[in-house]
C-alpha positions, 0 to 999 in steps of 0.5 A, spaced: 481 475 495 485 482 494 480 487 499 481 495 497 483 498 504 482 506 500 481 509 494 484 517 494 487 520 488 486 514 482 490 510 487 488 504 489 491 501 496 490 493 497 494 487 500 493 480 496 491 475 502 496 470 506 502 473 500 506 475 506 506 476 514 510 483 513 506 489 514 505 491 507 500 495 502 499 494 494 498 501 490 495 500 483 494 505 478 493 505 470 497 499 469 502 502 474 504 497 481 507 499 487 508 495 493 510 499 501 512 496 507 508 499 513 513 496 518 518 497 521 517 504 517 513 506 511 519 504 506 518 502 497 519 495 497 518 495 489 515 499 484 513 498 476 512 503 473 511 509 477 514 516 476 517 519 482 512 525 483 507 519 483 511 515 489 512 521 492 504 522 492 503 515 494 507 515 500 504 521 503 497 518 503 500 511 506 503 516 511 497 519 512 492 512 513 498 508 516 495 505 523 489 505 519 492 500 513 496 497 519 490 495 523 486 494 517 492 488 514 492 485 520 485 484 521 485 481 514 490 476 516 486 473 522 
């Protein structure tokens, strides 16, 4: 199970189940793939295939939700 935690902007934010304990979110969009560590900073952990400006776009939004995705992922892995 992956659950959607947000959609803004084309981008969807999700996290896939028991992958890891680190804090972290999934971005999707169009085939394109991201991942952020939320702890101890918000921070790209790897990218396929988002341009900068896009990144750039998804950083804000997390920096935006950060406690909420934060609470959210570790709700998710209780």
């Amino acid at each position: 199970m992956s659950p959607k935690f947000l959609e803004q902007g084309g981008f969807e934010f999700k996290i896939y189940s028991r992958e890891e304990d680190r804090s972290h979110i999934h971005i999707l969009k169009d085939g394109n793939k991201a991942k952020f560590w939320l702890e101890p900073v918000v921070e790209l952990a790897e990218n396929k295939g988002f341009k900068e400006h896009e990144l750039s776009k998804i950083e804000k939004i997390i920096k935006q939700n950060e406690e909420d995705f934060k609470s959210k992922f570790s709700k998710h892995l209780r």
